[in-house]
C-alpha positions in Angstrom: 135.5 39.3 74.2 132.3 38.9 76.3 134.1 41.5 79.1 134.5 43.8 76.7 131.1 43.4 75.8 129.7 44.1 78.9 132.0 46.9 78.9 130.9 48.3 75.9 127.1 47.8 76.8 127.4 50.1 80.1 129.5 52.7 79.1 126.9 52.8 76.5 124.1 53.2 79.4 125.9 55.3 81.3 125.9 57.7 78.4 122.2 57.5 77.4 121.2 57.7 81.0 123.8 61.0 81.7 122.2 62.4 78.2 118.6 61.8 79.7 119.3 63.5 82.9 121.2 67.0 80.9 117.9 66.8 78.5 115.3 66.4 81.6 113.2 69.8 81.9 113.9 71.8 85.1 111.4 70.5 88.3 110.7 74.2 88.9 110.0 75.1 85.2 107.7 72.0 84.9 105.9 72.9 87.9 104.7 76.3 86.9 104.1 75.3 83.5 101.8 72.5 85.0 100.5 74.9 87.6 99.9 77.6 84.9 97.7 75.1 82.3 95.5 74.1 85.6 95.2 77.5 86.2 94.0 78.3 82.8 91.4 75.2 82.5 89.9 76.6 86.2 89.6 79.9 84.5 87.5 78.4 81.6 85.4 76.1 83.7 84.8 79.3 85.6 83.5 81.8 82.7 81.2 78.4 81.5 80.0 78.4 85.0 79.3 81.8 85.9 78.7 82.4 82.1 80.4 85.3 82.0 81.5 86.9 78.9 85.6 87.0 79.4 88.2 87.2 76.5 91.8 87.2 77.2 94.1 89.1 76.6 97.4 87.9 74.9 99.6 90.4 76.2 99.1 90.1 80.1 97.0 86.4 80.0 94.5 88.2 81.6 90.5 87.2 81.0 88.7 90.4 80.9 84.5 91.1 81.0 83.4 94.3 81.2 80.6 94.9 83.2 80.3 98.7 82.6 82.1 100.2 79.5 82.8 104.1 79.1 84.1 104.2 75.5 84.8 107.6 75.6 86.8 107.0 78.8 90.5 108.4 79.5 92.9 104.8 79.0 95.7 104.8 81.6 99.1 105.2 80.3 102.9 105.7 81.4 102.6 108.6 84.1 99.0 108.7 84.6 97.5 108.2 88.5 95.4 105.6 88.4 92.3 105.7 91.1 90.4 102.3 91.7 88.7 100.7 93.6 88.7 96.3 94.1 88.0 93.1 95.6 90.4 90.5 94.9 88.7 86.6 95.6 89.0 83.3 95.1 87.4 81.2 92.0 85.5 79.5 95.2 84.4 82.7 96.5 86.6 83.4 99.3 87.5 87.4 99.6 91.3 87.6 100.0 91.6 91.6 99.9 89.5 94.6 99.2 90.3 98.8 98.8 88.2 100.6 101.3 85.6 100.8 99.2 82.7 101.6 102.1 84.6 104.2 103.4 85.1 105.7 99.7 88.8 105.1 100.1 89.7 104.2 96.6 93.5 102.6 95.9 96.4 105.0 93.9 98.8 103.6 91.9 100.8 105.1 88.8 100.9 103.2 85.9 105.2 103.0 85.3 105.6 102.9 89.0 103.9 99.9 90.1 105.8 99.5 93.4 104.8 102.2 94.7 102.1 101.2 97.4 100.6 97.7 97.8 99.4 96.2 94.4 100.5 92.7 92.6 101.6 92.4 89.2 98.2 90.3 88.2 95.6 93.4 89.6 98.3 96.5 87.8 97.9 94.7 84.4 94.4 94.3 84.9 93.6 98.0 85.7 95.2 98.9 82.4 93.0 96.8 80.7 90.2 99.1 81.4 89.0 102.9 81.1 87.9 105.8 83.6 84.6 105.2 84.8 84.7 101.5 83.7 84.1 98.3 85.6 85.3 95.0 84.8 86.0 91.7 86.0 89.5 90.2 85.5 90.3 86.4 86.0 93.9 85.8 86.4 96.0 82.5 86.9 99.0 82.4 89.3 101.9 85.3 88.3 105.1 84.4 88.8 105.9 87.7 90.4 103.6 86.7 93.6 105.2 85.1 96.8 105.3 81.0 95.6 105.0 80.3 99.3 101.1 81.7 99.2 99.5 82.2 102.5 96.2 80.6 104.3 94.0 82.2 102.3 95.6 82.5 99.1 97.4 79.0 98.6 100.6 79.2 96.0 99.5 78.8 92.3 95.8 79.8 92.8 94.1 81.6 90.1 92.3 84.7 91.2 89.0 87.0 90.4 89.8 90.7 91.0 86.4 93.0 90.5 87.5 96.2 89.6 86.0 99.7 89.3 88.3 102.6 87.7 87.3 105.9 89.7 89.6 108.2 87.6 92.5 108.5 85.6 94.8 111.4 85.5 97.7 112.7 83.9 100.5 114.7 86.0 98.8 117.9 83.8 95.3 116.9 85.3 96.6 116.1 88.9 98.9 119.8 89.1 95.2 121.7 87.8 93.4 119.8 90.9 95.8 120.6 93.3 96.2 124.5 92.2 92.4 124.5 92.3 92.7 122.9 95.8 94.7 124.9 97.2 93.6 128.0 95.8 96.7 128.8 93.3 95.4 129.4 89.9 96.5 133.0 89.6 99.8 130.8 89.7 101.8 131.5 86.2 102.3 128.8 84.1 105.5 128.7 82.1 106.8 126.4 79.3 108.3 123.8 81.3 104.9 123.4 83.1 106.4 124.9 86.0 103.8 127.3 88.2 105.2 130.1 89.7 103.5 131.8 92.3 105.4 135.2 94.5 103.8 134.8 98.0 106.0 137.7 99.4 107.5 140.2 97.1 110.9 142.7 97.8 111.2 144.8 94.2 113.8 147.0 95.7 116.1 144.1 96.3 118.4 141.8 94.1 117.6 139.6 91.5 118.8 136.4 91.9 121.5 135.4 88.8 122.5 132.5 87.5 125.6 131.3 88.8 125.4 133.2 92.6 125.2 131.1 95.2 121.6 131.2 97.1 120.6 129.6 100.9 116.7 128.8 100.8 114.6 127.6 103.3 112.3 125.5 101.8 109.5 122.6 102.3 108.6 120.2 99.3 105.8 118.0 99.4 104.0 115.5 97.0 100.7 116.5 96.4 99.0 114.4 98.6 99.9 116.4 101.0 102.8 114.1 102.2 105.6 116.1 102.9 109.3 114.6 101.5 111.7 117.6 103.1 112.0 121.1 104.4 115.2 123.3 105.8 113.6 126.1 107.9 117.3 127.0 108.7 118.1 127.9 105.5 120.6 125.6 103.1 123.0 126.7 100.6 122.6 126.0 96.5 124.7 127.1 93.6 121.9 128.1 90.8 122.1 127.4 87.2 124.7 124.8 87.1 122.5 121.8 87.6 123.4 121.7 91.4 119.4 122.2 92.1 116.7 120.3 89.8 115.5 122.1 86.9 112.0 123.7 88.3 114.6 125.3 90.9 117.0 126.4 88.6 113.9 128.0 86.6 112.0 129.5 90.0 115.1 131.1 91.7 116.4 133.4 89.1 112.2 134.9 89.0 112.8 135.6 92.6 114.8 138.2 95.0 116.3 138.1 97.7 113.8 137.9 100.7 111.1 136.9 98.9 108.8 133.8 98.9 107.5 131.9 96.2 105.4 128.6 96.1 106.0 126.7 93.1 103.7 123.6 91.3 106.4 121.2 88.6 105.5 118.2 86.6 108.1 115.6 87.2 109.7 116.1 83.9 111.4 119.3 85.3 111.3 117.5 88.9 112.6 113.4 89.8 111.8 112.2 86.7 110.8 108.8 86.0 112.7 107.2 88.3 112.2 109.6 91.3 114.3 109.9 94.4 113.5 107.8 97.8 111.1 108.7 99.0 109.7 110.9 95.9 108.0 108.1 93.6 108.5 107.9 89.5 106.7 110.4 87.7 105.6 112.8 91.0 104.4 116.0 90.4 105.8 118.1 93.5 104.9 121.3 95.4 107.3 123.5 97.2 107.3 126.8 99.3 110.4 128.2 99.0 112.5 131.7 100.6 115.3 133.5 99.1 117.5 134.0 102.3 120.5 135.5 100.6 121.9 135.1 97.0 126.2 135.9 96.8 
């Protein structure tokens, strides 16, 4: 009787403690969400101290205060080139990273493409958090996005100040009209698509491009940064009309005969889209200079 007893008493343990160990929270879970609330009381001490006047925002668990607001200032959304400039410290002070602001060489990022360039997940969710021409302060604690490792300067789980000044904000509409102005190609036609069409070398006498024919182009394409993402001064071949060729192409080519030259402007939604194509980002407005070699 009393060896069953004792029997009875540690399966009974056994169970309790293997019930204990399947309900314990997970070490890494319980670290960030420890990490995360010390993170959050630093942030508060800090705003007391520096008596700033930060609100957060729910959505991103940001702490926002303006220090310069433009009401009437163009809000960044999906698409839109966002140009900034910031410094990105430490709650003790300690500068981590900076734009080039002294050299008035202000940060790009567009807002649906994040990885495009060199930007964390805490300073892209605060630039949306502000309008063109304002200036804000953005306290943020530790995103789980950032490299847990942390460095030298910037220790894992640190909260962080970014200051932040939002040069301009553009759609792909705004950033085409610079660039044709640039470049000196507003007598470019502008058709529905938002595709601008521009002959650079005409040949009336000779044939019209069709839909269907097979047409070799030499062409260059470049982002319109000037950054140029291919070219074929040999001349490649292209079946037109059949969705062989991206839609701006498809568009272009049939306005064109052979031996002539065109340079065309297109927004991205007749172009790579929203998810680009290495090495064209998401949402790219693109320029091209393109031949009609032959059409068959």
């Amino acid at each position: 009787m009393k060896n069953w007893l004792k029997w009875s008493v540690a399966v009974s343990l056994i169970g309790l403690l293997i019930a204990q160990v399947s309900c314990a929270p997970d070490p890494g879970e319980a670290l960030n969400d420890r990490k995360r609330r010390e993170n959050e009381e630093e942030i508060k001490a800090y705003i007391t101290q520096e008596n700033l006047p930060a609100a957060k925002d729910d959505a991103t668990g940001l702490y926002l205060a303006k220090t310069k607001t433009v009401p009437t200032g163009q809000t960044p959304v999906v698409g839109d080139e966002v140009r900034f400039y910031f410094v990105q410290r430490r709650l003790d002070g300690v500068i981590v990273d900076s734009s080039e602001t002294f050299a008035k060489k202000p940060s790009t990022v567009t807002i649906g493409a994040p990885l495009q360039g060199t930007i964390t997940a805490r300073l892209y969710n605060g630039l949306q958090l502000l309008k063109e021409g304002e200036e804000g302060i953005v306290l943020a604690p530790y995103d789980p996005t950032d490299n847990k490792s942390g460095n030298l300067l910037l220790p894992a789980y640190t909260p962080v100040r970014y200051d932040i000044t939002v040069v301009s904000v553009r759609t792909e509409e705004e950033q085409i009209q610079d660039y044709l102005v640039a470049k000196g190609l507003t007598a470019a036609e502008k058709t529905a698509s938002g595709l601008r069409f521009l002959l650079t070398k005409a040949y009336p006498d000779s044939a019209l491009v069709k839909v269907g024919q097979t047409v070799k182009i030499k062409y260059k394409g470049t982002l319109l940064n000037g950054n140029q993402f291919d070219a074929n001064a040999d001349g490649a071949d292209f079946n037109i009309g059949t969705g062989a060729v991206i839609a701006a192409w498809d568009e272009a080519l049939v306005k064109m005969r052979e031996g002539e030259k065109a340079t065309i402007v297109l927004p991205s939604t007749i172009g790579y889209g929203q998810l680009g194509k290495a090495p064209i980002p998401p949402y790219a407005s693109l320029a091209f200079d393109i031949e009609v070699v032959s059409a068959k």
